[in-house]
ZAMINU-731687 format. One line per 2 residues: their letters; for each residue y, z, x of C-alpha. Coordinates in steps of 0.001 Angstrom, whole numbers, plus 524288, in hexadecimal, padded with zeros to 5 digits. Each point is the difference from the previous one (the first is absolute). Last residue first. Layout:
N
a	Y:Z:X; ... $
//
This chain:
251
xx	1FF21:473BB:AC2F9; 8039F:7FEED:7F033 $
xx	7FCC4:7F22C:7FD42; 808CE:7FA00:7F508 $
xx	804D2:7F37E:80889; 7F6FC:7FD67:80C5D $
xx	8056F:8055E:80E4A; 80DC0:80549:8019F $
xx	8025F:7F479:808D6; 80E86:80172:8047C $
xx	8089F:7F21D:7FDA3; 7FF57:7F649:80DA8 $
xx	80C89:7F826:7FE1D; 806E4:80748:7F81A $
xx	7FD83:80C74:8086A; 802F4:7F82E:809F6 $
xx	80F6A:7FDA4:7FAFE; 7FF6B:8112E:7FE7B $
xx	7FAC4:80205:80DBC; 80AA6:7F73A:80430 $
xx	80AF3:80580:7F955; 7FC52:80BCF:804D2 $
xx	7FF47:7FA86:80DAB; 80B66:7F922:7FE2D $
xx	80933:80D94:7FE53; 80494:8086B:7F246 $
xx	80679:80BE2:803DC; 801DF:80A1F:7F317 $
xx	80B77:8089F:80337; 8000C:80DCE:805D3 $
xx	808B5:7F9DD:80A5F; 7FB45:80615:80D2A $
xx	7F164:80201:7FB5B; 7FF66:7F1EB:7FAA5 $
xx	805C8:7FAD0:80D48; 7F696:8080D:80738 $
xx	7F4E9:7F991:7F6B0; 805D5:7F411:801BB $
xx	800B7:7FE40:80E58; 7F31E:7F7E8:8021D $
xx	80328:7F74D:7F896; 80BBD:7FB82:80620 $
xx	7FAC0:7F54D:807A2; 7FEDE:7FB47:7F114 $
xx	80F61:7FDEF:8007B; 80445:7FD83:7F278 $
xx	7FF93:80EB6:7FE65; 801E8:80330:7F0CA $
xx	805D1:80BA2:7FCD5; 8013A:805D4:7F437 $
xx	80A2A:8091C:7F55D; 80DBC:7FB3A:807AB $
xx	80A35:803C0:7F79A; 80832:804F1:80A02 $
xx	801C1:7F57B:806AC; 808EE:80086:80D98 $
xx	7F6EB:80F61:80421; 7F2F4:7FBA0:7FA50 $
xx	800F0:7F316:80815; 805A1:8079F:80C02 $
xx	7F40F:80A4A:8012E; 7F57F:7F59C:7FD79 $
xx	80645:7FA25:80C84; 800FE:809E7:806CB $
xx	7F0DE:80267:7FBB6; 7FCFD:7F3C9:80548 $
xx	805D4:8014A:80DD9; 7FA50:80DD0:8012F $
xx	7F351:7F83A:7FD19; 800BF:7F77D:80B49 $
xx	80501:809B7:80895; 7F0FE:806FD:7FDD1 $
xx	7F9B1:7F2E8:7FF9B; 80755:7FE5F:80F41 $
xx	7FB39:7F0A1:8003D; 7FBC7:7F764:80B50 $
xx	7FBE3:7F1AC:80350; 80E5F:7FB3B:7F88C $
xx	7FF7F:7F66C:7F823; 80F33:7FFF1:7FE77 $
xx	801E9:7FFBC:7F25E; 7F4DD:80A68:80069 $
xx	804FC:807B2:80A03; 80EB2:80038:7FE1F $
xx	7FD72:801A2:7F05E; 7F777:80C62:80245 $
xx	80689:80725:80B63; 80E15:80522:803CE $
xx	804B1:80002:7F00E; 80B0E:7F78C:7F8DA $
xx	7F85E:7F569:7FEB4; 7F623:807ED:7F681 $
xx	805D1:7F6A8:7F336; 80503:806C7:7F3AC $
xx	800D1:7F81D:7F446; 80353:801F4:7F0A4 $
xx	7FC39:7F51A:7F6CD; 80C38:7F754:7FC6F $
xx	7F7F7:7F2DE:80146; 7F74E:80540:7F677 $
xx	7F0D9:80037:80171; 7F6E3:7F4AF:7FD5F $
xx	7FB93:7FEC6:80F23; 80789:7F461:8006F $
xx	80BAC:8054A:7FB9B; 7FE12:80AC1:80C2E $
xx	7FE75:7F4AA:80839; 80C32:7F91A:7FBD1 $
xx	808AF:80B0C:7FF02; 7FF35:802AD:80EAB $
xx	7F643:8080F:8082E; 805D3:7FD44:80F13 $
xx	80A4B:808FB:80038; 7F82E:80AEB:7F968 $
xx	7F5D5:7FD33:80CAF; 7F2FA:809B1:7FF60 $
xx	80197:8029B:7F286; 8028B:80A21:7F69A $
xx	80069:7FCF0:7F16D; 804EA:80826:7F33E $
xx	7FA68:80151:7F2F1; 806FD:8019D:7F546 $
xx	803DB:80B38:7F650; 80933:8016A:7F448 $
xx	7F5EB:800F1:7F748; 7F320:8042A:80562 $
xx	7F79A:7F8BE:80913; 7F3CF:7F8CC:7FBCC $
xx	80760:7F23A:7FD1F; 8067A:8016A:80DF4 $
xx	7F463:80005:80777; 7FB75:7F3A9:7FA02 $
xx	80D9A:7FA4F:80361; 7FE40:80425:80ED8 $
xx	7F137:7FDE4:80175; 801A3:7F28B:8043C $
xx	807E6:802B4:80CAD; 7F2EA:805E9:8054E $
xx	7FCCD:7F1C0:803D2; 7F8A4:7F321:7FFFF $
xx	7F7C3:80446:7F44E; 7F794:7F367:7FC12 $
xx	7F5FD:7FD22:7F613; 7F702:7F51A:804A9 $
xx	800BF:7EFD1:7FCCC; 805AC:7FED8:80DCC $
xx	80A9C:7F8F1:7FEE3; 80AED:8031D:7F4A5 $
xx	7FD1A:80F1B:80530; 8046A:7FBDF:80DDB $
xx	80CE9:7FA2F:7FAFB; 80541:809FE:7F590 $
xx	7FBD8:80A94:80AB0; 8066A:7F88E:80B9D $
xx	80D7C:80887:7FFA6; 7F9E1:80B71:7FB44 $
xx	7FBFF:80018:80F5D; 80A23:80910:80341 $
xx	7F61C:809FB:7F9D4; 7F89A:7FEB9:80DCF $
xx	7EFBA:80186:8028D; 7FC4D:7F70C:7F61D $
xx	7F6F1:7FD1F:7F334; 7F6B1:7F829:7FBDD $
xx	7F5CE:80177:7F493; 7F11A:7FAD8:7FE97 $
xx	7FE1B:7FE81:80D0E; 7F449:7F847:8045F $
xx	80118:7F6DE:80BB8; 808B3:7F5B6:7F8E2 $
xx	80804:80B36:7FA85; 8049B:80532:80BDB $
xx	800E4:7F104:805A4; 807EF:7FB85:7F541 $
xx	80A12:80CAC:80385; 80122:7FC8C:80E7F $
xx	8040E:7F131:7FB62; 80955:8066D:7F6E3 $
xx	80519:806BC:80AAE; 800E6:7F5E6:80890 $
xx	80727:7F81C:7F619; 809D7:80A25:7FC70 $
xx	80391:800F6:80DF1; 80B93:7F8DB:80378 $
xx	80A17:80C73:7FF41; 7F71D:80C53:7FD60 $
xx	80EE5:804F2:7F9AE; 804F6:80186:80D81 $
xx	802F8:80C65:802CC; 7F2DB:805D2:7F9E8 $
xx	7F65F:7F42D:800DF; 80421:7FBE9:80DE3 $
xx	80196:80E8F:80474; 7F398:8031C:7FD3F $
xx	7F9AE:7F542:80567; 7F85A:7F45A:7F719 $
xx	7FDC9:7F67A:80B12; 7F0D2:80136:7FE2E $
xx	7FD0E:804CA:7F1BC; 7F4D6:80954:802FE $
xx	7F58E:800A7:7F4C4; 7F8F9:80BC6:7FBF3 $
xx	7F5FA:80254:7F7D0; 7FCF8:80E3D:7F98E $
xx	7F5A1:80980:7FEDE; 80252:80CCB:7F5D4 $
xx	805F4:80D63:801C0; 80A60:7F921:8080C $
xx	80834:806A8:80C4B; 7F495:7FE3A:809DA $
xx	8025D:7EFBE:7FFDE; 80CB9:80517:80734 $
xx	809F6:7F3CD:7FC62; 8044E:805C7:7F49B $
xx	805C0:80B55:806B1; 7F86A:80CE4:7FA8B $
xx	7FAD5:803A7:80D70; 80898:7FAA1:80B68 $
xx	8047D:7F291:80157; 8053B:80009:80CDD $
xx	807C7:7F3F8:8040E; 7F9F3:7F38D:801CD $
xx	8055B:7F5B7:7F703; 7FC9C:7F3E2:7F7FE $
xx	802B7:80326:7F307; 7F339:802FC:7F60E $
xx	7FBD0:7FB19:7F3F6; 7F756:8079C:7FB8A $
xx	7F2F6:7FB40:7F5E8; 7F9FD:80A81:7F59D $
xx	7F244:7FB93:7FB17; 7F825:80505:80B42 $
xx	7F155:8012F:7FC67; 7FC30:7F0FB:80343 $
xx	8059F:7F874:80B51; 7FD9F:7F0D5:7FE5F $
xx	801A8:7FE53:7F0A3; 7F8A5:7F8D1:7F6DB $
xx	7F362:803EA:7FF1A; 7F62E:804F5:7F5B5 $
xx	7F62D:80A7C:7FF16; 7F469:801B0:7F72E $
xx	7FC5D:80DAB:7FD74; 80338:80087:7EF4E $
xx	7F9C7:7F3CD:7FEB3; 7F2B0:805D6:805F0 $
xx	80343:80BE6:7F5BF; 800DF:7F5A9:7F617 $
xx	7F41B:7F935:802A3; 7F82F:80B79:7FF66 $
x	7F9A4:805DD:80BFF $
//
C-alpha cells in the first residue's frame, strides 16, 4: 500500500457522535409530532441530534417571548455542537429571538427559525410581490422577532388562532391532535392572508409543526410554500455538500 493511500484511510477524532452534522433544538412538550414535524427523527433524509431544552414549553417561548431562557438555550446549543454538530437549528421560528445569541456561542452556523427565509424569499419574487407569514399565534409574533429574523417589521401575518385545533393543541401541549382539523385550520388561514394582501407571491410557515401541511397549503394557494424542513435540508446541505465523487471522472 503506498504511503499516500495509508494517509488517505487514517481517521481522526474530535467529535462524540459522528455522521449527524445537523443539531435541533427542541421545546419541551408532548403533543403529537406526526411525520414531517421536526421532532419525528422519520421526517429527515439524513441523521440528526437532538437536544431538549427543559422548561422551554410552547407556550413559554410563544406568549412569552422564551422569557429567562436564552441561557438554557445556549447551554442546549454548546452541547449540540460539543457532541458533533456542525450546524444548529430549532424546532420554533419564535426562537429568532436567541439566533444573534446562540450563533455568538457556539462557533457553528446557526438557523434558529423559518423567519429567516422571509427577505431571501422576497429577493426571488417579482416586483410588486412579498412574501407573507402564517403562524401558530399572530398575537404573539411581534416586530421584534420578525426584525430579528432579518425581515421587515411590516411583513404580512396570519396566525391559526382563529381555528378549533392546531394553536389550542400545541400552545396547549395537548396528548392529541385531529391532523385533518389541523390542516383545515391552516388552509383558513392561507385563505385569509391571500384574501387582506393581495400581493402575497409566498408563504413562509414560521410554525415547523406546520410542515406537514404545506403541500395542501401549496395546492390551496397555487403559491410557492417555503417550511423549516426545506430550510433545513438546504442549511445541511451546507454543512454536509453532495459527493459527486473525483473532479473530471465521468461515472
Amino acid at each position: 500500500m503506498s504511503g499516500e493511500n495509508a494517509t488517505s484511510r487514517v481517521a481522526r477524532g474530535g467529535k462524540a457522535i459522528y455522521g449527524a452534522r445537523l443539531g435541533i433544538l427542541m421545546l419541551e412538550a408532548r403533543f403529537p409530532r406526526i411525520p414531517g414535524d421536526m421532532g419525528n427523527a422519520l421526517t429527515w433524509p439524513f441523521p440528526v441530534l437532538y437536544k431538549v431544552v427543559r422548561g422551554a414549553s410552547p407556550e413559554r417561548v410563544v406568549t412569552q417571548k422564551a422569557a429567562g431562557l436564552r441561557d438554557a438555550f445556549i447551554a442546549a446549543a454548546k452541547e449540540l455542537a460539543a457532541d458533533g454538530a456542525d450546524g444548529i437549528t430549532t424546532n420554533c421560528g419564535f426562537l429568532s429571538l436567541f439566533q444573534r445569541d446562540i450563533a455568538a456561542s457556539v462557533g457553528v452556523p446557526v438557523a434558529a427559525s423559518s423567519l429567516m427565509q422571509v427577505p431571501f424569499i422576497e429577493r426571488l419574487l417579482p416586483p410588486g410581490k412579498r412574501a407573507g407569514v402564517i403562524t401558530v399565534s399572530a398575537p404573539a409574533l411581534t416586530a421584534e422577532h420578525l426584525e430579528a429574523a432579518g425581515a421587515s417589521a411590516d411583513t404580512p401575518v396570519v396566525g391559526t388562532d382563529g381555528g378549533e385545533e392546531f394553536t389550542r393543541v400545541l400552545l396547549g401541549d395537548e396528548l392529541v391532535l385531529d391532523a385533518a382539523a389541523a390542516e383545515r385550520d391552516i388552509l383558513k388561514a392561507g385563505d385569509a392572508l391571500v384574501a387582506r394582501h393581495k400581493d402575497i407571491g409566498a408563504v413562509v410557515l414560521e410554525c415547523t409543526n406546520m410542515i406537514p401541511y404545506a403541500r395542501a397549503l401549496n395546492a390551496r394557494l397555487s403559491l410557492p410554500v417555503y417550511d423549516m424542513y426545506g430550510f433545513a435540508c438546504w442549511f445541511h446541505a451546507g454543512l454536509s455538500p453532495r459527493d459527486f465523487g473525483p473532479p473530471g471522472s465521468s461515472g
